[in-house]
N, C-alpha and C positions, 0 to 999 in steps of 0.2 A: 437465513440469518435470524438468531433471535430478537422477539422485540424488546429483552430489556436492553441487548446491544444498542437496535435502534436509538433507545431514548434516551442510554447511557452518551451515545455520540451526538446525539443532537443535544446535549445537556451541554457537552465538551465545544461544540461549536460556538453555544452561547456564551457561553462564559469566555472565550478567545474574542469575540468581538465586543463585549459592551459590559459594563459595572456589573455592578452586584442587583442581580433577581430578586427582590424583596418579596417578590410572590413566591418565591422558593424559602419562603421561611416562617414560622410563625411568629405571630404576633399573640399578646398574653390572650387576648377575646378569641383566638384560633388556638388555645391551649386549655384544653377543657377546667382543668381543677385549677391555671390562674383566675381563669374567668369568676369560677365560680367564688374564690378564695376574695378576690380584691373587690367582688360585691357586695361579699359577707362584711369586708372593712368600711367600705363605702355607707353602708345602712350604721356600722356603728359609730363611726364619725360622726353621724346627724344626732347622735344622740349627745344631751348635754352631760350624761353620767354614762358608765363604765357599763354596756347592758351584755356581758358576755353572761351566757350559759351556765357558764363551768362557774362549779366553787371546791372545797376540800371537805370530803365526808368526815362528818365530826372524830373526832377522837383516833383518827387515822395520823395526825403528826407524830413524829418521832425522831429523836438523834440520837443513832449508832453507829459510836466510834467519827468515823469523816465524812457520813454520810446522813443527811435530813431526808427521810422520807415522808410522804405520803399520799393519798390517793384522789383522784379528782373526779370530779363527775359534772356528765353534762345533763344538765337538770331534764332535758327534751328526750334524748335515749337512752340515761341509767347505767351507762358505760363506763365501768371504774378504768380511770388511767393511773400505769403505776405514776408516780412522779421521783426521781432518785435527785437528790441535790448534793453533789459531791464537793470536801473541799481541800485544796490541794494546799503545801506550806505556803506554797511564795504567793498569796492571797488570790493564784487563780478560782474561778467557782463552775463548777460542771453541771449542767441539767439535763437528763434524759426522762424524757417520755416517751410510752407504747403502754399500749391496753396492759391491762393487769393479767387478763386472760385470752390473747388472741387468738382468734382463728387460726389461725394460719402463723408462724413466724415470720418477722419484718428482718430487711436485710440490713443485719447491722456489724458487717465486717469493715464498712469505711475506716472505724477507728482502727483495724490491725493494718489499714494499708497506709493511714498517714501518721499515726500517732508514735512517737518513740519508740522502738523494743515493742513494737504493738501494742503498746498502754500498758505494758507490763512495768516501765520504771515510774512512771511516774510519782513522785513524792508530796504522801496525802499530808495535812496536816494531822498531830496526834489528837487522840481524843480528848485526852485533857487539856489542850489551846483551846478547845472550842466549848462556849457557853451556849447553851439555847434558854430563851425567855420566853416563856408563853403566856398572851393575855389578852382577853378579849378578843379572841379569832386573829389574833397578830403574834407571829411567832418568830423572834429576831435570834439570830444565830451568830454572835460574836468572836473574834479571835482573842478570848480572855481579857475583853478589853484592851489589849496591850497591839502589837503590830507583828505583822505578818514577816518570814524569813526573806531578807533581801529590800524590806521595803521599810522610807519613816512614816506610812501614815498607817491609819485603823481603819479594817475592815471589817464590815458586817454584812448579812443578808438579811433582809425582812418579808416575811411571807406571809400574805392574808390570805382568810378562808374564802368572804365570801364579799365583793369578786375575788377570784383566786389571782393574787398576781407577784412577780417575787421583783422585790429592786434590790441592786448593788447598791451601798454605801460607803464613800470611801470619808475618812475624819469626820463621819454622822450625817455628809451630806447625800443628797441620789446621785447617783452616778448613770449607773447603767438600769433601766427599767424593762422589763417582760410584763407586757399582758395589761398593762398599765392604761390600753386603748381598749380593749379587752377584744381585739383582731383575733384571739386563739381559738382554731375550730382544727379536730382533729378528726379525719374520715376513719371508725373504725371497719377492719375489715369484718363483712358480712358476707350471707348466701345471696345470690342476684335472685331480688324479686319478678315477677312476672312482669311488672309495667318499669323493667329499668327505665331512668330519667335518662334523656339523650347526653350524650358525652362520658357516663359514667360507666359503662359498662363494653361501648365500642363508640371509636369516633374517628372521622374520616377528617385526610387533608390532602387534599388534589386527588390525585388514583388510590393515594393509599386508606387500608383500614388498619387501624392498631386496635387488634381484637380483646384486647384490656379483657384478659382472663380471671383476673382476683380483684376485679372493681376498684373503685375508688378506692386508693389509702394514703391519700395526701395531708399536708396540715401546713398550717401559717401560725404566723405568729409578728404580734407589733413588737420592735424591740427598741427602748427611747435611748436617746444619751443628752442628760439634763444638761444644760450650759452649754452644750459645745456649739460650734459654729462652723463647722468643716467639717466633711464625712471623707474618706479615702481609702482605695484598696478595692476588691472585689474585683479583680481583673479577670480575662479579658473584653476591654470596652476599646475602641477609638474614642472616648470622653477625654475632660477636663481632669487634673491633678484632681482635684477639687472635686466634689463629685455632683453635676447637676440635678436638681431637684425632677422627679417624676411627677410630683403633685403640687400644687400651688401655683405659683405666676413667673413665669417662664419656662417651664416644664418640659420634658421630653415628655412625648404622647406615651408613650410604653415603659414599664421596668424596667429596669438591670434583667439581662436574663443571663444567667451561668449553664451552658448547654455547650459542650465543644462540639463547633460545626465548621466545616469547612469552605470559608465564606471569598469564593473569587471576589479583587476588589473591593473591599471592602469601602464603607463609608465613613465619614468622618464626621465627631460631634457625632454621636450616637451611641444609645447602650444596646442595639444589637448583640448580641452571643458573638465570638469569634473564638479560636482555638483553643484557648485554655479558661479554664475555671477556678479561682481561686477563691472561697466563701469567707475572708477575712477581712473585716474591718476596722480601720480606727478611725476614733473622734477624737476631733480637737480645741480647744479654745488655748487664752494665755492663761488658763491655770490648771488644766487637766489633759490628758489625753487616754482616755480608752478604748478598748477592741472586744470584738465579736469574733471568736468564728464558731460558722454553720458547717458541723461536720455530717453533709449528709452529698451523696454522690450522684445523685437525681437530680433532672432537669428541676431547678433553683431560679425563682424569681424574686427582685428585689427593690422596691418601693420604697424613696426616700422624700421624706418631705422636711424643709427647715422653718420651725416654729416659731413666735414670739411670745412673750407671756400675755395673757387678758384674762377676761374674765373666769374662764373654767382652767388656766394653766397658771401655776404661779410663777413658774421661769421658760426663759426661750430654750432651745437645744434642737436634735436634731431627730425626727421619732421617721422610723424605717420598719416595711412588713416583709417580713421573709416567708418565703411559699416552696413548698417542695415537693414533688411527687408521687414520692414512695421511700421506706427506711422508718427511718428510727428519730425521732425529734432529738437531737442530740446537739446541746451548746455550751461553749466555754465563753466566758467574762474574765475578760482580761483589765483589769482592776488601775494598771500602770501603776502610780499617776501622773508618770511621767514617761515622754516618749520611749527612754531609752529602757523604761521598766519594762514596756508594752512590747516590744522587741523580746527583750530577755524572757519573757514568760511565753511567750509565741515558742522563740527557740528550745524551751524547756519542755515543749509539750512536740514539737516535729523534727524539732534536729537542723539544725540551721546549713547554708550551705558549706557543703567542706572544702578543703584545699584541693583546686583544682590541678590539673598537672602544669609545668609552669609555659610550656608552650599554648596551652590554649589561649593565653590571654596576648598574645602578639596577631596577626593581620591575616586573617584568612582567605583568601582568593578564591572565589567560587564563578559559573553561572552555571544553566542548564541549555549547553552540553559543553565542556572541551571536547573535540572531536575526536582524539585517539591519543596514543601514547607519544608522538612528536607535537600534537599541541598542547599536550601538558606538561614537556619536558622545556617546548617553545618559550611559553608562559613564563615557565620557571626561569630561562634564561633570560627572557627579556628584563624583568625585575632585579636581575643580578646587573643586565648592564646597564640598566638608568639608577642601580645602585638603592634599591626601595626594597628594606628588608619584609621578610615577611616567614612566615611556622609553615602554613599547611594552605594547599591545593585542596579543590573539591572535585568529585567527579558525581551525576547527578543520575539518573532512572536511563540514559541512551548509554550507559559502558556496558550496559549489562548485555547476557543474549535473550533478547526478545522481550526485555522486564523480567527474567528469571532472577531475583535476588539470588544472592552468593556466585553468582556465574559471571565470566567477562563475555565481553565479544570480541572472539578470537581474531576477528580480521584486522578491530580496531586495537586491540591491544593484546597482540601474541606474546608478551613476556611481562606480567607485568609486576610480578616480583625484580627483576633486572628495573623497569622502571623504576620503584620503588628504593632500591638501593642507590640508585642515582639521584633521586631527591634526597635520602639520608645523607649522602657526605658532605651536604652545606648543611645538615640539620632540619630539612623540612620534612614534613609529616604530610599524607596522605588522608581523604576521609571520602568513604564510598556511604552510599544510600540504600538503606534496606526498609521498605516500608513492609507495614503489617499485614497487607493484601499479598497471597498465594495463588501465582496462577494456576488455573486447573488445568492439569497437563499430566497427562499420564507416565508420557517421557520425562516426566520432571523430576526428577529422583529425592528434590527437595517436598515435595507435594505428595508425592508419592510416599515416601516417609511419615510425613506429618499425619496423611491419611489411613493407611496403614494401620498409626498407633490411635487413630479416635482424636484430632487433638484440635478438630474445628469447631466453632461457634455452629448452632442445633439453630436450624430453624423451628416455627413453633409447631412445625407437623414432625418434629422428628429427625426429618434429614438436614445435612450439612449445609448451612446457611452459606447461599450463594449471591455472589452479586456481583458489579460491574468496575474495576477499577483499570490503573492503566495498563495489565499487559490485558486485558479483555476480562472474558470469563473469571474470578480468583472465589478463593474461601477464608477466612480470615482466622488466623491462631487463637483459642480460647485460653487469652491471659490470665482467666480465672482459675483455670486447670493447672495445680501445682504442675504436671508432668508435660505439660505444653512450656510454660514457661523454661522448666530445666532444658527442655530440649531447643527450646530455641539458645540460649546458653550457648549449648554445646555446638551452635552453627557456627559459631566465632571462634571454635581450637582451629588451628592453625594446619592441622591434619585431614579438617571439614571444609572450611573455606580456603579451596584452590586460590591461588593468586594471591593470597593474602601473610603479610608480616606483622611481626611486633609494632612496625611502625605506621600499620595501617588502622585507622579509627573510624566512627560509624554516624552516622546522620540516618533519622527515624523521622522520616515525613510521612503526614496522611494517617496518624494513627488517632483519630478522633474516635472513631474511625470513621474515613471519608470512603462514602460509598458512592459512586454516580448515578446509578439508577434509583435510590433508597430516598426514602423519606426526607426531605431537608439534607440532602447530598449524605445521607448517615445510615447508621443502620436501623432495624426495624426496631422500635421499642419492647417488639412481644419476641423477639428471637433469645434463643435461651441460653444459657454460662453454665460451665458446672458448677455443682449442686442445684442445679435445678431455677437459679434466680434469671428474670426476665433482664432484657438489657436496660430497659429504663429505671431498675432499680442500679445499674452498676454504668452506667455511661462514663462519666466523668472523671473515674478515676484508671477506665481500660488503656486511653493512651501512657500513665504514667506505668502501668506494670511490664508493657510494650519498652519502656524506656527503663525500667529497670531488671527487666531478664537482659538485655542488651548491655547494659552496664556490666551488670553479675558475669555474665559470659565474657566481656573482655576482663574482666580482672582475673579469671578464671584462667586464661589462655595462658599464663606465665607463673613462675614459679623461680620465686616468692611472685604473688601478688603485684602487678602496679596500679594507680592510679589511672582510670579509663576514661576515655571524653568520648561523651556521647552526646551531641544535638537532638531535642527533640521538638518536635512542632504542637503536639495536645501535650497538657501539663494541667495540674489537681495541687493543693496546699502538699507537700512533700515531695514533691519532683525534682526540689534542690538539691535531693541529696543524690541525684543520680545522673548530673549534665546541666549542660546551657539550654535555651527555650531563646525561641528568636520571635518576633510579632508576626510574623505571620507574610502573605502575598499583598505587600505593601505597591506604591505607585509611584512612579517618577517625577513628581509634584513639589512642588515649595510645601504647600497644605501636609502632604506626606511625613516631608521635613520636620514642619513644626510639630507636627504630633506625634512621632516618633519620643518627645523627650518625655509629653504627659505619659507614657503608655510604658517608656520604660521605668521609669520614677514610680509609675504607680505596681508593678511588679515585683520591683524593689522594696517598696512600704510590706505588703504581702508575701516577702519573704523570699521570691521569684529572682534571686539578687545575679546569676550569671543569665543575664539578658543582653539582648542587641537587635537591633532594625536592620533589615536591610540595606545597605549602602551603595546608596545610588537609585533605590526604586526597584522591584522586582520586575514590575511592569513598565511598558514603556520605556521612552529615549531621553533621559534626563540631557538638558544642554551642559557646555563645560564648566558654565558658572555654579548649576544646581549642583554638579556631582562636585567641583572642589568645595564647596558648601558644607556638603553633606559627607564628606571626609574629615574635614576640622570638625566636624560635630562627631563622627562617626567614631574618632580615636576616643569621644570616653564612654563609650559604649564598654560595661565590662566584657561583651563579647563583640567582640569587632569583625564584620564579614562583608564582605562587597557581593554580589549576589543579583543574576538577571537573570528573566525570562528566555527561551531560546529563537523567539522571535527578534530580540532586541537586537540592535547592532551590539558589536563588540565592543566594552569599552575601560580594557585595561589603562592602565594613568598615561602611558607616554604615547598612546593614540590621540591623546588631548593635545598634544602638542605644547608651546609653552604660550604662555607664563602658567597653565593648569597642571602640568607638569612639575613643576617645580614647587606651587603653593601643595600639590598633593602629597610628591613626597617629604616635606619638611614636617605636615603632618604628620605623617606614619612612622617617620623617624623622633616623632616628639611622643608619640604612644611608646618606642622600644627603651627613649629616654628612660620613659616614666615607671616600668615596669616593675623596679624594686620598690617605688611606691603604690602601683597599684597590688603589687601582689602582697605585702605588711597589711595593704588593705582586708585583701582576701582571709588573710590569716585572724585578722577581728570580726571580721565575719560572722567564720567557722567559729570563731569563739561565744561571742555574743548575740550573734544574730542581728545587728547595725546592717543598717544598708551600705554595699558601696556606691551605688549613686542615692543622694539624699534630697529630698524638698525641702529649699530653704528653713521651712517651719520644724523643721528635724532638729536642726541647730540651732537654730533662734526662736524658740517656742513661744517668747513673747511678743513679737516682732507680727501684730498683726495686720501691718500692709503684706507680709510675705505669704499668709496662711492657702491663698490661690495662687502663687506666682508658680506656673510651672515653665516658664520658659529657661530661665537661670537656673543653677541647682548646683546641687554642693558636689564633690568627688572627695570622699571619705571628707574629715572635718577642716582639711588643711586647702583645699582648691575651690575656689569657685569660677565656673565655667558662665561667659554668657551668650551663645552661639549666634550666629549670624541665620536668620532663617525664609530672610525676604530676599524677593529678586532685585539684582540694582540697590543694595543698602547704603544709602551714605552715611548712617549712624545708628548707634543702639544707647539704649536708653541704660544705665545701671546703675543697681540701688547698692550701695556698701551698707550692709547692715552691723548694727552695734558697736557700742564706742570701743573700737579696735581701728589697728592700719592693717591698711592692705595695699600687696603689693603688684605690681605689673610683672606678670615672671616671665616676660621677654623685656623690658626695660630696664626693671625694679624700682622704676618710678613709684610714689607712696601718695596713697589716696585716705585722709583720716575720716573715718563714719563717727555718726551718720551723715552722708551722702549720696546724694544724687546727681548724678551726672552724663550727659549726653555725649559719646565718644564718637567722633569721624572715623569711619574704616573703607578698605577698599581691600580687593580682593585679597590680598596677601594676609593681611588684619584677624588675627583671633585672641578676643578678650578673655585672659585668661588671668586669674588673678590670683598670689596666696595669700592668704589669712597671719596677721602678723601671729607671732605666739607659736610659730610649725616651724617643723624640720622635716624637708624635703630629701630622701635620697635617688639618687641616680645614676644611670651607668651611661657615659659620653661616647664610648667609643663607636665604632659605626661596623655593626655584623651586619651578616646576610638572614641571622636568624638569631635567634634567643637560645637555642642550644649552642651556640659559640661562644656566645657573652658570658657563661656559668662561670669563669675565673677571672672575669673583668675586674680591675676596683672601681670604687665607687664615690661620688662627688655627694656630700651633704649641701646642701639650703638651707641656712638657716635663717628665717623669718623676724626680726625680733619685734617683739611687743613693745606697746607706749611704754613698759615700764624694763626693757632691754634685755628681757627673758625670752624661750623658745624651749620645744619638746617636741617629741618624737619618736618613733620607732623604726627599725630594721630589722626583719626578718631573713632567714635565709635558710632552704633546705636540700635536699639534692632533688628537687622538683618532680620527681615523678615518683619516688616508693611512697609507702604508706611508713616507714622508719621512724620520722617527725613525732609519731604517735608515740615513740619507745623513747623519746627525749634525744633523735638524732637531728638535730637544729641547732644555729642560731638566731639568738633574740637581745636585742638591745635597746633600752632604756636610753635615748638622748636628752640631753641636757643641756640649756644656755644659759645662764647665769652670773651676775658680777663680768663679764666677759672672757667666760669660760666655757666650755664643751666638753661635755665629759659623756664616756659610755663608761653605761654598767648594763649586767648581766638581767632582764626582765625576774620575775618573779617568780614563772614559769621556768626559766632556766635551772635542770635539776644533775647535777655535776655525778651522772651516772656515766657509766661504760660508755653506754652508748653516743653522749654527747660528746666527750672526751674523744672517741674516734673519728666522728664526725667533726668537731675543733680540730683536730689535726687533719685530714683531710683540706681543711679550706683555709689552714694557715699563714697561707701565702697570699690570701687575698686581703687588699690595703684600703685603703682609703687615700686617694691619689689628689687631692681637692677640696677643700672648705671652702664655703662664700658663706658670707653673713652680710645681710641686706638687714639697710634701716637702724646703722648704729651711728648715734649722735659724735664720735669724735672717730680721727682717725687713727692707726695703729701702722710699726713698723716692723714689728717683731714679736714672737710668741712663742712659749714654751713648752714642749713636749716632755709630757711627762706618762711614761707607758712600763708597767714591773717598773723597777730598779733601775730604769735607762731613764736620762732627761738630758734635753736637745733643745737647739733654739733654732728656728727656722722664721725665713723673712716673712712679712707679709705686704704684701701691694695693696692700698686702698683708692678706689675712684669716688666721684659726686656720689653712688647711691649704693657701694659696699666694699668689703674688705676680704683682698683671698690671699687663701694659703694654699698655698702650691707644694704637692707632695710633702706631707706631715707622716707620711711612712706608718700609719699605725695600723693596725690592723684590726679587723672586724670581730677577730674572738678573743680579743684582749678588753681588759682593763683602759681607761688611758684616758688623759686632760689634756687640754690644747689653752693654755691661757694667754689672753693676747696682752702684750706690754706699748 
């Protein structure tokens, strides 16, 4: 038996009995170029002035066209760095730095894997917007004084020589500050001297050596944000919304670390590394908010300290040092100045997440294992007859034969196309597990293939990097190899993956990639990608390409095109646009619970918007009180999935028996409610790039009790949720923010803010609230699935404000093509006013062919139901007025609203509802 078997099984045992191994992980002082970067900071700290190195070699500034250049040098080794300042219309600003003349090239394809069209759309600003001033070693680069496209305030950049340092300014104040600490030290690449310094040319951690072949070519960098008072984003962490300070007085001992690794157990309150990485940040106070991101794909650390102003500072804010690897110093300053700016410019630069297909966002049923095709068909029945709808089944790493991805196991599931079509005629969907480890198997015709064509990750002698995952021995696919990734594609036609249908989808676990024998459970840093690049120069973005050959390959599989869902577990700044991302191997815990909400919220802020937890705890045996808990919270999750361990007992909802039974399904069926307004959600999204779960402070930006509140949180701008997350609750504590009502949307009791208030609840009990000024849609009736509801009608909410107004939208498309794109949808603009309701046609609504058949297509679908909550008088009757037809129909009002029962209008009409 081999010994990486050995250690790989004795890794596997560990991890099955007890938490998370912290000696299986680095720490920044066990990470050679943090160590050495956050000393370099630390010595300049002490200093009372700016004692960085670097300044700008005289007579080297210049503006051509959208771009500021010029060249930097560090006064110690005479190293010209180029410096390129780019600037885009909608007042983002771009900086890249690399030697002017390297050794060697630096890996700088991150921007073609996250950036738009590969950087190719992005929209610079003209060169005649842009003024450049130069004077006295200060060279300010103005947008013609006047204001940037999309934005009312004035942007400018100002850049000194000597120290060399660039600040954002937005209406002339500092915004965003580089170098300002003067932390910038950039390793350029050199020949290894005779006496290398230890850590920088090879460095060891437990058995391993990373033979660090091209030496040091790391760099940091301080980056300020004057005024703000919150930092947020930069996921994966188990932390606070909020993001805890590194340095100062209360401090995590260690950085933010962005390195996706595959952390059994993970801990809680902590900025450990865990699956995914996303290098984007916003700051916030009550009059600005801006963002960073660090587009680099190398092991990324991240140092935050919160400031006050004294003697050497003139204002407080919030000064962070970023530290990276290897690559390309390459950042954008996202200017906002406002949150929903900061959004908008994010999504202008990666593509925000698109419309997903419409069953992904209903109830997905998983653990690891169903045991064969009668317990997944079991499953499915049971849920039919305790009447608890639900989309899709999962089946986990034991369907297969032996861990062979694309292959069943025949004994356990001899037809499983016949199963499959037997889940389709309630409308459920299917989703199997393909991770990125190949076992090596000569009889594996999958493996055999792959190898065949050359299409594995190169150890750094050459041969095919091997290592230990779960079917044993595997090699792992070189995502960076255009012709690996096509061919993984083409494992998803329907002619290649036996057993498999249109209505089977794919979950991508373990592509961090999780190695069990390797380094920090990953792969070797020195093992090699095509063209030649080491893995620690491309780590962090290998799980998302993992997740988008998979993608590509099911859209692929059908003709025309559909819309593909694909789950994936490691995720980088851009992964939105190719599936859901879940947190990871979470625990059956209350702690679990609560932190489920920071962790998805802050994925959300960074752009990560179809996320969800685990539900129920991956590990362990959550009791019936945690998991009905963790269901009311779990429905607004935009990805909703219940999900255990295969140690765990079983514990589908009606194993709970009642009263757990019953609060569970009223949940799940208050998710299938919601789904025309979660999915309008989604559709703003894709639009804008808005979160669908939001941090109080999103919506209420001045509201600085909220700026940490991560337990409450908005669901798009109309719900506020405030979940139940202790054992035994007899009440929760809830703040109504801004002078608005809000409403109890199982009561429709009305709460006027600001207020504060302590609510009694007991296990049936979930506070759920809407926001006066919204209209709510929903669909009442009670499916087995979300593909049965597609011609349901639909009941409005509408909310009204102090002042008897309400808004809203409704979207609606045929949920799985890509059509939508071609103007086959609709969209509608609601409206409450004077005591009236009216739809009109969105903005976006373009009265082509293609919508026109699409409006006929879905003409028969009505609006079966009006409720209006929160209207000061009562009403008995109302007028329908829809084309050239007008009608009066009754209406019923109780103590806290007024409905109308069947107003017969329809969804792609015209039409007013006015109440008399």
């Amino acid at each position: 038996m081999r010994l990486g078997w050995i250690a790989a099984a004795m890794v596997l045992l560990a991890q099955a009995a007890q938490a998370v191994k912290r000696e299986d992980f680095k720490t920044c002082d066990q990470a050679a170029f943090c160590k050495r970067h956050r000393q370099f900071g630390e010595k300049a700290a002490q200093e009372t002035q700016t004692a960085t190195a670097y300044a700008v070699v005289g007579g080297s500034v210049h503006l051509d066209q959208h771009t500021l250049a010029a060249v930097v040098e560090n006064q110690a080794d005479g190293v010209p760095l180029q410096v390129e300042v780019t600037f885009l219309a909608s007042g983002v600003v771009r900086m890249r730095v690399q030697e002017e003349t390297p050794l060697a090239p630096r890996y700088d394809d991150t921007q073609k894997h996250v950036l738009r069209d590969e950087g190719q759309s992005l929209v610079y600003a003209r060169g005649e917007d842009l003024q450049l001033v130069s004077e006295a070693g200060v060279h300010t680069v103005s947008y013609d004084g006047s204001t940037a496209v999309g934005s009312n305030a004035t942007f400018s950049v100002r850049m000194t020589e000597r120290p060399w340092t660039l600040t954002y300014l937005v209406d002339g104040k500092p915004s965003v500050q580089l170098n300002t600490k003067g932390f910038f030290r950039f390793e350029h690449l050199r020949h290894k001297p005779e006496d290398a310094p230890e850590g920088e040319w090879e460095e060891r951690f437990g058995s391993w050596t990373d033979t660090k072949p091209r030496g040091p070519e790391s760099f940091g960098m301080d980056i300020g944000f004057a005024g703000a008072e919150h930092v947020y984003g930069i996921p994966e962490h188990s932390s606070p919304l909020s993001l805890r300070a590194t340095r100062g007085k209360d401090a995590y001992d260690q950085p933010y670390r962005l390195y996706n690794l595959d952390v059994f157990e993970y801990e809680l309150d902590n900025p450990m590394a865990l699956y995914g990485s996303v290098p984007l940040m916003l700051a916030h106070s009550a009059d600005a908010t801006a963002g960073v991101l660090w587009l680099n794909a190398a092991e990324t650390w991240v140092d935050v300290e919160h400031v006050r102003s004294g003697l050497f500072r003139r204002s407080a804010g919030v000064d962070t040092h970023w530290i990276s690897e290897a690559g390309v110093l390459d950042v954008f300053v996202l200017p906002g100045p406002h949150a929903r700016d900061v959004f908008a410019q994010y999504a202008e630069l990666v593509t925000p997440t698109p419309l997903p297909r419409e069953f992904a966002l209903g109830y997905h049923q998983c653990r690891w294992n169903y045991l064969d095709a009668a317990d997944v068909l079991g499953v499915s029945a049971g849920l039919h007859t305790h009447e608890i709808p639900y989309d899709v089944i999962w089946l986990d790493i034991e369907h297969t034969d032996g861990k062979r991805y694309f292959t069943w196991d025949a004994a356990k599931f001899p037809d499983p196309i016949a199963m499959q079509h037997t889940l389709a005629q309630d409308g459920h969907r299917l989703v199997t597990v393909v991770d990125p480890h190949v076992k090596h198997d000569p009889a594996y015709a999958v493996w055999s293939d792959a190898n065949a064509r050359g299409l594995f990750v190169k150890a750094r002698d050459g041969t095919d990097f091997q290592g230990w995952c779960w079917p044993g021995d595997s090699n792992w696919l070189d995502c960076f190899n255009p012709n690996a990734t096509a061919w993984l594609g083409e494992q998803y036609a329907l002619d290649r993956y036996n057993g498999s249908t249109t209505s089977l989808f794919v979950w991508n676990d373990m592509n961090e990639p999780s190695v069990f024998n390797g380094p920090e459970i990953t792969m070797d840093k020195d093992a090699v990608h095509h063209g030649g690049w080491e893995h620690r120069q491309v780590h962090n973005v290998n799980g998302m390409l993992y997740h988008k050959a998979t993608s590509d390959g099911l859209r692929a599989r059908e003709t025309p095109a559909l819309r593909p869902f694909v789950l994936s577990r490691a995720y980088f700044a851009g992964s939105q646009r190719y599936g859901a991302i879940w947190t990871g191997d979470n625990t059956a815990t209350w702690e679990h619970l609560r932190a489920s909400v920071p962790m998805v919220l802050s994925n959300n802020v960074a752009g990560i918007h179809f996320v969800g937890a685990d539900v129920g705890g991956f590990f362990g045996n959550p009791d019936s009180q945690l998991l009905t808990r963790w269901y009311q919270l779990g429905i607004w999750y935009p990805f909703f999935r219940a999900h255990a361990h295969i140690d765990t007992k079983r514990r589908e909802p009606w194993l709970l028996g009642e009263p757990y039974l019953t609060h569970i399904r009223t949940a799940i069926r208050q998710r299938y409610r919601l789904l025309p307004y979660l999915y309008t959600l989604f559709r703003e999204t894709s639009l804008t790039g808005l979160p669908l779960l939001r941090p109080m402070w999103v919506e209420f930006p001045r509201e600085t009790s909220l700026f940490a509140e991560d337990s409450a949180f908005m669901v798009g701008s109309a719900i506020m949720v405030a979940p139940v997350t202790t054992a035994e609750a007899q009440s929760v504590r809830v703040v109504f923010p801004s002078h608005e009502v809000w409403y109890d949307m199982h009561s429709h009791a009305a709460y006027s803010a600001p207020l504060t208030r302590q609510f009694a609840v007991q296990l049936a009990d979930t506070l759920v609230f809407a926001r006066g000024g919204s209209i709510v849609p929903t669909r009442e009736r009670r499916r087995r699935s979300s593909a049965l509801m597609q011609r349901d009608p639909f009941t409005l909410y509408v909310y009204a404000s102090r002042t008897g107004s309400a808004s809203g939208q409704l979207y609606v498309d045929d949920g799985e093509s890509y059509d939508y794109e071609n103007g086959s949808f609709i969209e509608r603009d609601l409206i409450f006013a004077n005591a009236t309701l009216e739809s009109r046609p969105s903005v976006r609504t373009d009265a082509s062919g293609e919508q026109s058949a699409f409006a006929a297509a879905m003409a028969a679908v009505r609006i079966e139901r009006v409720v209006v909550v929160g209207l000061l008088r009562t009403f008995t009757t109302a007028t329908v007025v829809e084309g050239d037809h007008e009608r009066s129909v009754d209406v019923s009002c109780g103590d806290t609203e007024c409905t109308i029962r069947d107003p017969a209008v329809h969804i792609t009409n015209d039409w007013a509802i006015r109440l008399a």
